[in-house]
C-alpha positions as CSV (number, residue, x, y, z in Angstrom):
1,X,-18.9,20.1,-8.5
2,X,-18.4,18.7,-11.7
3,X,-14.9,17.9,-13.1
4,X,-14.6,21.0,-15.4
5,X,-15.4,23.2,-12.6
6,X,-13.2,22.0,-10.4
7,X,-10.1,22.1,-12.5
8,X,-11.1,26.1,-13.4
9,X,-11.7,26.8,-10.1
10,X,-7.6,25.1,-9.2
11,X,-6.2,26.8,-12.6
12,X,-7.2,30.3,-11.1
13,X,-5.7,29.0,-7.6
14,X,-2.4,28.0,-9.0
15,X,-2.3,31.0,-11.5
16,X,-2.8,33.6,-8.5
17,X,-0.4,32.0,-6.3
18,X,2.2,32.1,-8.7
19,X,1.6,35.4,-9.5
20,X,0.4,35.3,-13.2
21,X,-1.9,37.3,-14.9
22,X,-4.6,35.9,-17.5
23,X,-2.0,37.4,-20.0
24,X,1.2,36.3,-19.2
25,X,0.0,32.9,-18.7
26,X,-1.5,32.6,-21.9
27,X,1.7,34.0,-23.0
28,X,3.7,31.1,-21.9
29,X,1.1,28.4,-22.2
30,X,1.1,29.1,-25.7
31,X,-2.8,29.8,-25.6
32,X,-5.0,33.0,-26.1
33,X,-5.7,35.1,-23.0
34,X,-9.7,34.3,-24.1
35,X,-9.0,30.4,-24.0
36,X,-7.4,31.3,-20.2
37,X,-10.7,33.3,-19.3
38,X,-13.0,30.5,-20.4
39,X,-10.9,28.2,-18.6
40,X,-11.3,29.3,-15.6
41,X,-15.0,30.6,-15.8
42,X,-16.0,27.0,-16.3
43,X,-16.7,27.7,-20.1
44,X,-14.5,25.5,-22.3
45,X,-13.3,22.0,-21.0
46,X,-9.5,22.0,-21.2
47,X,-8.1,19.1,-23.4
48,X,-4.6,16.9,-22.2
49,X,-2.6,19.1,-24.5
50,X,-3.8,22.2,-22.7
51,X,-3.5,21.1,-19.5
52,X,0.2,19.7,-20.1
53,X,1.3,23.4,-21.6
54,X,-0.3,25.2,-18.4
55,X,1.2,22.8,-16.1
56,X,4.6,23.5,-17.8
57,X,4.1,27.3,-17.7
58,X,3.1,27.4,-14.2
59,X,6.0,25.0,-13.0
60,X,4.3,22.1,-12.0
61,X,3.3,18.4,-12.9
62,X,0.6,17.3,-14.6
63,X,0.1,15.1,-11.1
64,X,-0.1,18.4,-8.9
65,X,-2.1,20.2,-11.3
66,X,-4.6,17.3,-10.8
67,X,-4.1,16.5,-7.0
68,X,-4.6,20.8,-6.1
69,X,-7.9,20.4,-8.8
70,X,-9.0,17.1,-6.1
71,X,-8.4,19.3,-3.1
């Protein structure tokens, strides 16, 4: 599995387990709900920025977003 997939695969992870939708956390990420749906269906490869604002929205580091996309 390539890098991209594995970080959409963990973004829909961490999204369900803290009990977002698509909407709301494109909402607080600051991002469209179309740039969270292409995130997680492997079609748009997420740049620092993005990942930094998702992290933030979903309460965690940069570092767990990272070590739950390794696992």
């Amino acid at each position: 599995m390539n890098a991209r997939a594995t970080f959409s695969k963990a973004l829909k992870k961490i999204r369900v387990e803290k009990g977002f939708s698509q909407e709301n956390l494109a909402f607080e990420a600051g991002l469209s709900m179309r740039s969270i749906s292409l995130l997680e269906g492997n079609k748009q490869q997420p740049t620092i920025t993005t990942i930094e604002n998702l992290s933030k929205a979903l309460g965690i580091t940069m570092v767990e977003f990272i070590i739950e996309a390794e696992v």
